[in-house]
C-alpha positions in Angstrom: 238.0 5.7 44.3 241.2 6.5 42.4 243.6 8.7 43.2 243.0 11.1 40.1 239.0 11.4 41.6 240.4 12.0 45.1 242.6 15.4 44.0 240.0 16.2 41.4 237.2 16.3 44.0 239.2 18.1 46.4 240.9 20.5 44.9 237.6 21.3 42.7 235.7 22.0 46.0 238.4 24.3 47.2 238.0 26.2 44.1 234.3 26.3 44.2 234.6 28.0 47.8 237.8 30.3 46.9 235.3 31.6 43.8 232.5 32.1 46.0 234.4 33.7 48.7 236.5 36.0 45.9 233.3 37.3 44.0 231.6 38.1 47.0 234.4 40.2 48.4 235.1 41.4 45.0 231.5 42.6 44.7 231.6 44.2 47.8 235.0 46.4 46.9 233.4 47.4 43.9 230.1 48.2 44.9 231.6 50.2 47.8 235.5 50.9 46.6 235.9 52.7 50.4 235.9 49.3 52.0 233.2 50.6 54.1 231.4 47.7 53.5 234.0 45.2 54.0 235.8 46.6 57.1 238.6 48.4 55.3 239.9 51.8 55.5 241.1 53.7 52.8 244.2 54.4 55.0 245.4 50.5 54.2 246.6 51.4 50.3 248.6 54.4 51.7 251.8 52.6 50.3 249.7 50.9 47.8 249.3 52.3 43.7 245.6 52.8 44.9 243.6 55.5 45.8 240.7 52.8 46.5 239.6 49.2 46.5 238.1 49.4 43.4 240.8 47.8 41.1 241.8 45.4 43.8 237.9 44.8 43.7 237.7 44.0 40.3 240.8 41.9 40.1 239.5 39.9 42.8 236.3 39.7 41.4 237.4 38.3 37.8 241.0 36.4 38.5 240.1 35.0 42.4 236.8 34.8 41.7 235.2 33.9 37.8 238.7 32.7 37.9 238.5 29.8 40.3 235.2 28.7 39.4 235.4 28.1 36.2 238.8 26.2 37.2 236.4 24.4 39.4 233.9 23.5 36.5 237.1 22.0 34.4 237.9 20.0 37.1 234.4 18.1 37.6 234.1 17.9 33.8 237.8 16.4 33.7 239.3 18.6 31.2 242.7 18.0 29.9 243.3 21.7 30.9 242.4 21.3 34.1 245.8 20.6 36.1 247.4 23.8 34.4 244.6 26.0 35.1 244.7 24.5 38.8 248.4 25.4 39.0 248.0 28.9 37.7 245.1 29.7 40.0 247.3 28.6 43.0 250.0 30.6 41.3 247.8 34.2 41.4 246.8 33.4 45.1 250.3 33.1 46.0 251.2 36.5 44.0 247.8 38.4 45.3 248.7 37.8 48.9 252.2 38.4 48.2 251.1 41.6 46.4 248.4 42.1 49.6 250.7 41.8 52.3 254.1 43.9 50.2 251.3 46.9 50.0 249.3 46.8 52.9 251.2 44.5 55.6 250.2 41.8 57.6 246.2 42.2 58.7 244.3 39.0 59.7 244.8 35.4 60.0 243.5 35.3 56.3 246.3 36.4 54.7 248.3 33.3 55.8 245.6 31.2 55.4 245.1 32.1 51.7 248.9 31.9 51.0 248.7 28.2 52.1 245.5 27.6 49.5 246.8 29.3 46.9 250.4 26.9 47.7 248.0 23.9 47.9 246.3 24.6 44.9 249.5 25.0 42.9 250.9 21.7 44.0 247.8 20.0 43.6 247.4 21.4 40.0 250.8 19.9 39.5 249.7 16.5 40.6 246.9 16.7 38.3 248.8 17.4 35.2 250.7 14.7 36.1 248.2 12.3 36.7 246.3 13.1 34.0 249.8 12.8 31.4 250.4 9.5 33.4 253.7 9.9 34.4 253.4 10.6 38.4 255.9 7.9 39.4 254.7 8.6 43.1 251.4 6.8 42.6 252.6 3.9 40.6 254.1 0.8 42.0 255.5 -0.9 45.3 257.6 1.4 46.7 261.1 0.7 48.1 262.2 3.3 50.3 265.5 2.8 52.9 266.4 4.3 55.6 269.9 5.2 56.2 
């Protein structure tokens, strides 16, 4: 299997869970913008711009969410858009914890954990776009590295 296949597969099955994950906790701020139903308190956006989990529902929904699976779906089908959309994905993770943590502080191992997935899928994206312009120098060749 080549190396493209290997980060394509990968990276599309992280996006497929991320999606899944995102919609369903996206539904479920939306549906119930308390965060009853999710285990939230309304006390959590007191230095937040919210007055509920509704927007923060609906972002999460669409960007994390509809987002990252129809990056998914461009990654299976190979599109030449696919590496960029990858990277920008990884990009809004990165900002939405960011943004999560800024607003609300530091509240479950998830927080950390999603910063690292939203890191890996922006590096990963990159590798893609490279791979897929052919000019990753990393994959091609014997490689002669010294040691000083």
């Amino acid at each position: 299997m080549n190396k493209r296949k290997v980060f394509s597969y990968g990276i599309a099955v992280i996006l497929t869970l991320v999606g899944f994950a995102s919609i369903l906790q996206g539904f479920g701020l939306i549906s119930q913008p308390d965060g009853a139903g999710s285990g939230l308190t309304l006390e959590l956006l007191a230095d937040s711009p919210f007055k509920d989990f509704l927007i923060p529902g609906i972002a999460l929904f669409t960007v994390n969410g509809i987002g990252s699976l129809i990056g998914a779906f461009l990654v299976f089908k190979n599109h030449k858009f696919a590496g960029k959309i990858t990277t920008l994905l990884g990009i809004a993770m990165i900002i939405w914890i960011s943004t999560q943590v800024y607003w609300i502080g530091f509240e479950s191992w998830l927080q950390p954990t999603f910063l690292f997935v939203g890191a890996a899928e922006m590096i990963i994206g990159y590798v893609l776009e490279a791979l897929y312009q052919g000019n990753w120098k990393l994959f091609k060749g014997p490689h002669n590295f010294q040691s000083h």
